[in-house]
C-alpha positions as CSV (number, residue, x, y, z in Angstrom):
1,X,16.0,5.2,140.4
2,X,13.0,2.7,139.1
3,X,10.5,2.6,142.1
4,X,10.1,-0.8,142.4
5,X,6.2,-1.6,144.2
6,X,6.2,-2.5,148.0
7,X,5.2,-6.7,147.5
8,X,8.8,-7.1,145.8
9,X,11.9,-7.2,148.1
10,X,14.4,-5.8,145.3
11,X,14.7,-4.8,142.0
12,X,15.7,-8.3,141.0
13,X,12.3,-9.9,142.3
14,X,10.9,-7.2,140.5
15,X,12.5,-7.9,137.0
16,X,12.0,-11.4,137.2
17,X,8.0,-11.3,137.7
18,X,7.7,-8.5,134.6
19,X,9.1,-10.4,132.5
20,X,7.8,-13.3,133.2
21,X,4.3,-11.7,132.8
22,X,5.2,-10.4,129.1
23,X,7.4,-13.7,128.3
24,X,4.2,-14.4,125.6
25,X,4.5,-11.5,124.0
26,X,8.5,-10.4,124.3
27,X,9.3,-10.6,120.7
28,X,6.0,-9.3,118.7
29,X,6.4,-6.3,120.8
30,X,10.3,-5.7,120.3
31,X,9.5,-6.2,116.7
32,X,6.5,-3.7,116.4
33,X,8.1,-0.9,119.2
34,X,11.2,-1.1,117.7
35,X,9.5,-0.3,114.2
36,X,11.3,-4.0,113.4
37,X,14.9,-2.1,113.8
38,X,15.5,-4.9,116.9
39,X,16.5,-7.7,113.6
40,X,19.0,-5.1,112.7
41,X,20.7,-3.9,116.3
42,X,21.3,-7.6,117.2
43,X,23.0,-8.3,113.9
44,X,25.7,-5.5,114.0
45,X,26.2,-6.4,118.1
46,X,27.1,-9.7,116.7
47,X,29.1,-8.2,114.1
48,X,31.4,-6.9,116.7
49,X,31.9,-10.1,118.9
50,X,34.7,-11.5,116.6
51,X,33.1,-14.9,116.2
52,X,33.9,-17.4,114.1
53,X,32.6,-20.1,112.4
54,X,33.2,-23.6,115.0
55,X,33.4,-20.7,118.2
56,X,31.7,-20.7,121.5
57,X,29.7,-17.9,123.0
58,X,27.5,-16.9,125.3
59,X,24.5,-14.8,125.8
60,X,23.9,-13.3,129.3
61,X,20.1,-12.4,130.1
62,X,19.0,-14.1,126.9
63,X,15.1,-14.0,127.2
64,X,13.5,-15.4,124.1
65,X,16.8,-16.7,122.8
66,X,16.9,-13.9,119.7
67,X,20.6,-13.0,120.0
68,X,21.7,-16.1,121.1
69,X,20.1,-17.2,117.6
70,X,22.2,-14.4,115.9
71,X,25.5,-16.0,117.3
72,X,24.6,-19.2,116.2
73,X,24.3,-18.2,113.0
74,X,27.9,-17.0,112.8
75,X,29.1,-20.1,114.8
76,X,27.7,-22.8,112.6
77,X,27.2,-26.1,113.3
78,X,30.4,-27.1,114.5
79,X,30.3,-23.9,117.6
80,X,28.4,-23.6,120.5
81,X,26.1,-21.2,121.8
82,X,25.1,-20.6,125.5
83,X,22.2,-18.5,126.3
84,X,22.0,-17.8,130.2
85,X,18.6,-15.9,131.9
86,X,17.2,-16.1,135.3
87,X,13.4,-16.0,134.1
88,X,12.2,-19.7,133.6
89,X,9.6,-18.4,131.3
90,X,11.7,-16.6,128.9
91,X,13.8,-19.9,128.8
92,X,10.4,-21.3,127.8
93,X,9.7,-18.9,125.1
94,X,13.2,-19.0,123.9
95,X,13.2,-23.0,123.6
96,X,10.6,-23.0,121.5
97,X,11.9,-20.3,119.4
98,X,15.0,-22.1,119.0
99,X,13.4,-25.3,118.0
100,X,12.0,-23.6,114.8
101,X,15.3,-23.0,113.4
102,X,18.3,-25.0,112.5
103,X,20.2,-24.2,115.5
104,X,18.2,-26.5,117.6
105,X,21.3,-28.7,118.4
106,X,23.5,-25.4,119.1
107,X,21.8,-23.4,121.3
108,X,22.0,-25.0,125.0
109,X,19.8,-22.8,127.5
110,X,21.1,-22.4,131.3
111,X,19.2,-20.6,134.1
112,X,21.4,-18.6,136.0
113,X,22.2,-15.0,137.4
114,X,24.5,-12.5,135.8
115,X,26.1,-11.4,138.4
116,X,27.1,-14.8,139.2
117,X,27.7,-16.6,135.9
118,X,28.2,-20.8,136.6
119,X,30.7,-20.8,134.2
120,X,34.7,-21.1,134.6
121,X,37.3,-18.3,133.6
122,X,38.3,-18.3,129.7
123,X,35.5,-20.1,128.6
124,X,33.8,-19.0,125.6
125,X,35.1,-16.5,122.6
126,X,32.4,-13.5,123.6
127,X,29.6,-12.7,126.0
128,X,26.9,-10.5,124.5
129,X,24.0,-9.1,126.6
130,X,20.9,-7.6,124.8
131,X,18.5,-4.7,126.1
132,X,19.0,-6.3,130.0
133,X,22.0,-4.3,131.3
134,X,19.3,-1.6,132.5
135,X,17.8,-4.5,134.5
136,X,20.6,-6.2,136.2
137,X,21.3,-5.4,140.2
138,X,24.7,-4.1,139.2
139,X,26.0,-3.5,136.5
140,X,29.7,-3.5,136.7
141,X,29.6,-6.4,138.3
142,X,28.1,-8.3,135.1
143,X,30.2,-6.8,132.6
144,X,33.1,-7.5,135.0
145,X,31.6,-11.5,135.3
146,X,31.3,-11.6,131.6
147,X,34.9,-10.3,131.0
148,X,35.9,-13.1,133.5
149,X,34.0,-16.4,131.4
150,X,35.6,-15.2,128.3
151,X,39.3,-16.0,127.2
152,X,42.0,-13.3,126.7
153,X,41.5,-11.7,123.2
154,X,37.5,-12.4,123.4
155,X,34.8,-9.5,122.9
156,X,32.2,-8.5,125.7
157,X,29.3,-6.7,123.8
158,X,26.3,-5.3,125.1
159,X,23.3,-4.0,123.1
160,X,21.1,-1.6,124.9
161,X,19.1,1.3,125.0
162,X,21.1,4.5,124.6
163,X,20.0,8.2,125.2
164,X,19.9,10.5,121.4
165,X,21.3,13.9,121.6
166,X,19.9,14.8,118.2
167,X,17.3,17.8,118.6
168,X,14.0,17.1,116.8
169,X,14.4,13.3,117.2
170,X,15.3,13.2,120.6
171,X,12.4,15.1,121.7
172,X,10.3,13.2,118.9
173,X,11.8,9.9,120.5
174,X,11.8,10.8,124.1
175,X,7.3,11.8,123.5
176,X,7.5,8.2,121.4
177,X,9.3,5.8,124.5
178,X,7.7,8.2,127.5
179,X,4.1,8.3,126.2
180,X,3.4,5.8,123.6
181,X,4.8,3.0,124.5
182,X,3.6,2.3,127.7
183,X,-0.4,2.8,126.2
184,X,1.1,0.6,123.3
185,X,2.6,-2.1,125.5
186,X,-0.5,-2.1,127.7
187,X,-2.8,-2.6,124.6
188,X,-0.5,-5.4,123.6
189,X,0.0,-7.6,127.0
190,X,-3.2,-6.2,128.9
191,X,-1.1,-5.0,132.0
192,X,-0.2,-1.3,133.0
193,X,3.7,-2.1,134.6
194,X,6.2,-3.9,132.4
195,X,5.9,-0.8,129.5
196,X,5.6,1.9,132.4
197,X,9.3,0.0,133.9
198,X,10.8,0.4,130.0
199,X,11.1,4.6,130.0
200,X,11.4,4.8,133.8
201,X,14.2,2.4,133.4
202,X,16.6,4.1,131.2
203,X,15.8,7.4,133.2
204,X,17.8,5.9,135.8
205,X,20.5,4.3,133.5
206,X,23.6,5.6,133.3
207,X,24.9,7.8,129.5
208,X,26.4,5.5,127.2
209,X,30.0,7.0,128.0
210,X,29.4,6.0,131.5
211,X,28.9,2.9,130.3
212,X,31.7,3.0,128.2
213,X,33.8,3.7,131.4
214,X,32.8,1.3,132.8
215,X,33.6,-1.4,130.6
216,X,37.2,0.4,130.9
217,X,37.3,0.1,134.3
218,X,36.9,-3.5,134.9
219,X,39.9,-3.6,132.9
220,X,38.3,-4.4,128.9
221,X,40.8,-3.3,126.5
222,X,39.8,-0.8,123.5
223,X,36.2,0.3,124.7
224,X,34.4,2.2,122.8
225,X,30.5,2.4,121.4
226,X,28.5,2.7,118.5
227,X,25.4,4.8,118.3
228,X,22.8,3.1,116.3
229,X,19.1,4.4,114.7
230,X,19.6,8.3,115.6
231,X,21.4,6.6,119.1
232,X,18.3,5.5,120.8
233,X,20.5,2.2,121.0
234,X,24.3,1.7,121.7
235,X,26.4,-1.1,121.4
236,X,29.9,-1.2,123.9
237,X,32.4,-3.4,123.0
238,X,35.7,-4.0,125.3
239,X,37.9,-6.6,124.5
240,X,39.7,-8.7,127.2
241,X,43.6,-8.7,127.8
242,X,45.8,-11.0,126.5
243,X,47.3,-11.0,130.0
């Protein structure tokens, strides 16, 4: 389990003022720690949602707005994207990254919780959600309230951080995301916790065929995952029942 420090109440109060602290900075440093692989990960997650050009889908926990950006690129401008995140501040970052490209008038943003999405059954074609899974107060219950807002047929894709099995990399990977990138992410947003929450988090997170059980479990059709970059990602897809 992530120790989460005695001011915050739960590990949702906790989230929400990390990443409100490293809002600023969210995306430089997803593009340097990741080695820019990040561009990559979100572009095969979308790959798997099914969409369409003139669909509708959602993004659950989308921060900065980058996947939500990747679906709307797929969608064109005749679709709709919704991009959903409880953190005002990434809604802010993400706004104005949105307004930079030509899916200005696609993109709506919502503030919301993922366990509790405002959004009626069968609404949208997919739901993605990007590295946040680890940081949700339960999972099942958000890949279960994803599976609900989408219609029968429609994807639910998630795009997280995975554990490698390789030997050599792993343990290469494992000094990389346990030692370096909490000194790195310090360097970058001047502040010792949000990079020290990243490896401490995925300690605690379940193996991606948990996950993948999960995903069964609520009732997705077909799940399975991918293993991506030596599997220090995954991406789980389920697909919902046509009835």
């Amino acid at each position: 389990m992530v120790k989460i420090p005695d001011q915050y109440k739960s590990k949702e109060e906790y989230v929400h003022a990390l990443f409100s602290s490293i809002a600023h900075r969210y995306d430089l440093l997803n593009t340097l720690l990741s080695f820019n692989r990040d561009r990559y990960w979100r572009y095969f997650a979308v790959k798997q949602t099914g969409l369409r050009p003139g669909g509708k889908g959602l993004d659950v926990c989308c921060g900065t707005g980058k996947l939500a950006i990747e679906q709307a690129k797929v969608v064109g401008p005749a679709g709709k994207v919704v991009g959903l995140d409880f953190c005002e501040n990434m809604l802010e970052v993400g706004k104005k990254n949105v307004a930079r490209t030509p899916y200005r008038d696609i993109i709506e943003f919502v503030q919301g919780n993922a366990i509790d999405l405002p959004f009626p059954d069968n609404t949208f074609d997919c739901a993605t959600i990007g590295f946040a899974l680890r940081n949700v107060p339960d999972i099942e219950k958000t890949i279960s309230e994803m599976m609900r807002v989408v219609r029968p047929g429609g994807k639910v894709v998630s795009l997280e951080l995975a554990k490698p099995s390789l030997p050599v990399f792993k343990q290469l990977y494992y000094f990389y995301f346990n030692r370096l990138v909490p000194f790195l992410g310090r360097l970058g947003v001047g502040l010792e916790g949000p990079y020290s929450y990243l490896p401490n988090s995925l300690k605690s997170f379940p193996h991606q065929e948990e996950i993948r059980q999960l995903f069964a479990g609520v009732g997705l059709e077909d799940a399975r995952y991918y293993e991506l970059t030596g599997g220090i990602v995954a991406v789980h897809v389920g697909t919902k029942p046509e009835h």
